[in-house]
C-alpha positions in Angstrom: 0.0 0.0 0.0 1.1 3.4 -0.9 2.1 5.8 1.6 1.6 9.7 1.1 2.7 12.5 3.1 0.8 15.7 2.6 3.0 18.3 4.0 0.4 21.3 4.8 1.7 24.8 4.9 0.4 28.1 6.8 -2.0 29.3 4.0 -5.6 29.9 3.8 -5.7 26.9 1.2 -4.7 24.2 4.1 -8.5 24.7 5.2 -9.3 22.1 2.5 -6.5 19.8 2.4 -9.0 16.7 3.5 -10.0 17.2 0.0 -6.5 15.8 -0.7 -6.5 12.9 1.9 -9.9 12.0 0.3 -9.0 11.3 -3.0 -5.7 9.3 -2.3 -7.5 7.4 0.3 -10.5 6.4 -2.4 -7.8 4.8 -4.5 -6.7 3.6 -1.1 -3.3 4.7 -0.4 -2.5 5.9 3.4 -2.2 9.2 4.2 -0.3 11.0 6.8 -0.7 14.8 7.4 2.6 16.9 8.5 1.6 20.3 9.1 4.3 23.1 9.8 3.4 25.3 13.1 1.4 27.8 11.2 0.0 24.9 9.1 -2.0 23.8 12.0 -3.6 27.3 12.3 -6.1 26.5 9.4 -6.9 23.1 9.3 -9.2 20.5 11.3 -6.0 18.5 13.5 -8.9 16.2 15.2 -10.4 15.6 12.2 -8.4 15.1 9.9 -6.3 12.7 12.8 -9.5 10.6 12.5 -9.5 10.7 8.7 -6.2 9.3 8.7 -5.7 7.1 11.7 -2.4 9.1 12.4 -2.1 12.4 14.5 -1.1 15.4 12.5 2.5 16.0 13.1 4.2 19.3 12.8 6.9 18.7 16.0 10.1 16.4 16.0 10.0 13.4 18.2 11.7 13.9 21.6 15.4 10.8 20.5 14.8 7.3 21.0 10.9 7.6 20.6 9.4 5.6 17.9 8.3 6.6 14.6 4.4 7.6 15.1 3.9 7.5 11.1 5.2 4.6 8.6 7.2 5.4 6.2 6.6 7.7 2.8 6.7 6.4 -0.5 5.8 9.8 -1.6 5.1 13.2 -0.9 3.0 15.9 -1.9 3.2 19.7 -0.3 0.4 21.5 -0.5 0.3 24.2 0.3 3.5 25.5 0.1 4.3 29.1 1.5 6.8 31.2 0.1 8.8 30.2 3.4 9.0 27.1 3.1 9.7 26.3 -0.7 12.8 29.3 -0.2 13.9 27.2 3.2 13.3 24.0 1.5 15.4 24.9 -1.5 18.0 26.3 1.1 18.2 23.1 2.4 17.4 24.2 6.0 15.2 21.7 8.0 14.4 24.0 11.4 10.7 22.5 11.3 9.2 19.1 11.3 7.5 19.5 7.7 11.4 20.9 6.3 12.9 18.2 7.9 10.6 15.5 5.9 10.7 17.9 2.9 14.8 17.7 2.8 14.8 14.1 3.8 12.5 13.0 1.3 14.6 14.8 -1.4 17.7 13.2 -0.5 16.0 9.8 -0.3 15.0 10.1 -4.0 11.3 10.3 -3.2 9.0 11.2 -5.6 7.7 14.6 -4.9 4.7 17.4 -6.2 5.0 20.4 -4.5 1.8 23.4 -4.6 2.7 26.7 -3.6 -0.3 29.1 -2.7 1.5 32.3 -2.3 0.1 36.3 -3.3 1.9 38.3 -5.9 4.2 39.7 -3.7 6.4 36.7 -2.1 6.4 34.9 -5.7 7.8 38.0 -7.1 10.3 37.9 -5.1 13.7 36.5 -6.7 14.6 33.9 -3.8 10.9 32.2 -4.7 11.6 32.1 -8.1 15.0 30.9 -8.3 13.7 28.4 -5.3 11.2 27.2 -7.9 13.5 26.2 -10.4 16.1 25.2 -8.0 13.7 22.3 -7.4 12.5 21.0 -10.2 16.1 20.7 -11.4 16.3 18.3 -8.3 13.6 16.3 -9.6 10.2 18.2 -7.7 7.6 18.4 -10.0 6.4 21.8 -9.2 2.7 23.0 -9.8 2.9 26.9 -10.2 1.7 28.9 -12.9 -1.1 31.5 -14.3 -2.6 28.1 -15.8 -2.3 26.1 -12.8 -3.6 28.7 -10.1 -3.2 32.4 -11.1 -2.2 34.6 -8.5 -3.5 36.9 -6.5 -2.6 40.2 -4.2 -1.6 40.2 -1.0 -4.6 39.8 1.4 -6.4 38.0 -1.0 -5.5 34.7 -0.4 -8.8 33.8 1.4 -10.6 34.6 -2.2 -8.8 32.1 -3.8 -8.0 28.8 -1.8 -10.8 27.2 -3.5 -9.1 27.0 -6.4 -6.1 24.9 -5.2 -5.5 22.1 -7.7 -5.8 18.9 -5.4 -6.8 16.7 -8.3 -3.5 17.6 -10.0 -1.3 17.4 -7.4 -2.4 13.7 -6.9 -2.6 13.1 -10.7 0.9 14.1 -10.8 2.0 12.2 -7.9 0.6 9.1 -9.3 2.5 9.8 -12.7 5.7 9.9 -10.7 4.9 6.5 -9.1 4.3 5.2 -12.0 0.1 4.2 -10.7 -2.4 4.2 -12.9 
């Protein structure tokens, strides 16, 4: 059985993410939710815990405790802030979700990453360059006017409904090769 890591970000567009856990669970993979600290902010912890069967993760374990969640076979991260695609490029794991994001890299894993950010922080160079830094490591990266246009800062509660879920699993099962 597949497992897949959604790695949940500090964006308005979290507040759906079950949407996400749905789908891979109809086609019955396991899903395990890592939210960074201001991840957990927008989303439903109890309820998507019972979705899942895991708790939703977003602190290290204290060493020698065991793994709480099995592990990934792939990952999705959705959505990604500004911050944490930058840090992830950066390489800097100072958060649970980083950690898994760097890891998961290094390990080869197959990867879709969704950033839901406002004009201003993907303007920004470091977010572009981020971007392609990336997918030339392999991360297939949904971002674009075609994919989910952006927006202006303040607006992101407008547009979280827009978040291509459906993709990012489309595109997660390409990488894994599932039909």
């Amino acid at each position: 059985m597949t497992v897949l890591y959604v790695v949940t970000c500090g964006s308005p567009a979290a507040r759906d993410v079950a949407r996400l856990v749905t789908s891979a669970q109809e086609i019955g993979w396991q899903v395990c939710v890592v939210a960074t600290p201001d991840g957990r902010k927008f989303i439903d912890v109890p309820a998507i815990a019972e979705q899942t069967g895991y708790a939703v993760r977003s602190t290290f374990k204290n060493p020698g405790e065991p793994d709480l969640l099995p592990a990934a076979d792939a990952m999705i991260v959705a959505p990604a802030t500004a911050n944490t695609i930058a840090k992830w490029a950066a390489g800097i794991a100072d958060t649970l979700a980083l950690g898994l994001l760097c890891e998961g890299l290094g390990r080869g894993l197959p990867i879709v990453a969704v950033p839901f950010t406002n004009s201003g922080m993907a303007g920004h160079p470091a977010f572009v360059e981020s971007l392609e830094r990336l997918r030339g490591w392999g991360v297939t990266v949904l971002w674009g006017q075609d994919i989910l246009p952006t927006f202006r800062p303040g607006e992101g509660d407008a547009h979280f409904e827009a978040m291509p879920w459906d993709l990012a699993l489309s595109e997660i099962r390409k990488r894994l090769d599932v039909a």
